[in-house]
VMD Tcl script that draws the C-alpha trace (Angstrom):
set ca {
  {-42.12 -12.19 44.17}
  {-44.73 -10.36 46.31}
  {-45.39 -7.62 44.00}
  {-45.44 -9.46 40.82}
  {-47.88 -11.78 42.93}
  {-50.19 -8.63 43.72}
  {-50.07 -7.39 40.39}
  {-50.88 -10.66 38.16}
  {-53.92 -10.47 41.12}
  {-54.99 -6.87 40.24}
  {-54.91 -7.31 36.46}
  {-56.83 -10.51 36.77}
  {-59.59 -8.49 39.09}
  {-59.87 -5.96 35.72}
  {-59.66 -8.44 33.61}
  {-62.78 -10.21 35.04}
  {-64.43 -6.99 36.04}
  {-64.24 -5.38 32.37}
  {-62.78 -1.76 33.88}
  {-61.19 -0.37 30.89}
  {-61.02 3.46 31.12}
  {-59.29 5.50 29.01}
  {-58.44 9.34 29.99}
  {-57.28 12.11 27.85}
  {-55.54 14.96 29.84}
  {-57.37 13.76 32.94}
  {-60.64 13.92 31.26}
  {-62.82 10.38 30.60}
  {-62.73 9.68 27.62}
  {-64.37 6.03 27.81}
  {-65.28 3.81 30.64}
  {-66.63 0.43 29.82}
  {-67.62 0.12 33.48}
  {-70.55 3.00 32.52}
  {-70.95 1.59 29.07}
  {-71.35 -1.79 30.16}
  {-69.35 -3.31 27.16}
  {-65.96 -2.53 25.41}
  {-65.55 0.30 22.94}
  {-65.83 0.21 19.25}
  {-64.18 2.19 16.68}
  {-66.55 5.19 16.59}
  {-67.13 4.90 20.23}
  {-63.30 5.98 20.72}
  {-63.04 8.44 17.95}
  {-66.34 10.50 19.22}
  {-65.08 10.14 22.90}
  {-61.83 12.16 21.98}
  {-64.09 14.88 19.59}
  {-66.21 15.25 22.98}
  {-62.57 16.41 24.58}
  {-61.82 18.42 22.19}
  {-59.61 16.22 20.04}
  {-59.14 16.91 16.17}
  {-58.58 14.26 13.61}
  {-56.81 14.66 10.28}
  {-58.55 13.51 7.59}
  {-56.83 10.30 5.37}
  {-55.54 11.82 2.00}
  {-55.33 8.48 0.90}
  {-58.21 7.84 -0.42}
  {-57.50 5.27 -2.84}
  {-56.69 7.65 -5.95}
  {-53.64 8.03 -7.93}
  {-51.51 10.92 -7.92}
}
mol new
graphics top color blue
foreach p $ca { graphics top sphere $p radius 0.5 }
foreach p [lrange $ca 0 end-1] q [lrange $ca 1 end] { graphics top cylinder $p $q radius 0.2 }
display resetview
């Protein structure tokens, strides 16, 4: 009961504070404690390019066979 006290505590704290980092292979890939605000889209997809990340591109596209 203790632990699951300390933790609901501890989530709460980020919660309120805003910390939400997110690492890739130890290396920062966003922290909306610098940024000041949470991330967006973009903000994600050029924070794993700037680790060295590589996206596939959709083939999608809307067209037909």
């Amino acid at each position: 009961m203790f632990t699951w006290l300390i933790g609901n505590m501890v989530s709460s704290g980020f919660t309120q504070t805003g910390a939400f980092e997110i690492y890739h292979h130890k290396r920062l890939v966003w922290s909306s404690v610098k940024a000041g605000r949470m991330p967006t889209y973009p903000d994600l997809i050029n924070g794993f390019k700037k680790n060295g990340v590589e996206f596939m591109e959709s083939i999608s596209g809307g067209h037909g066979p």
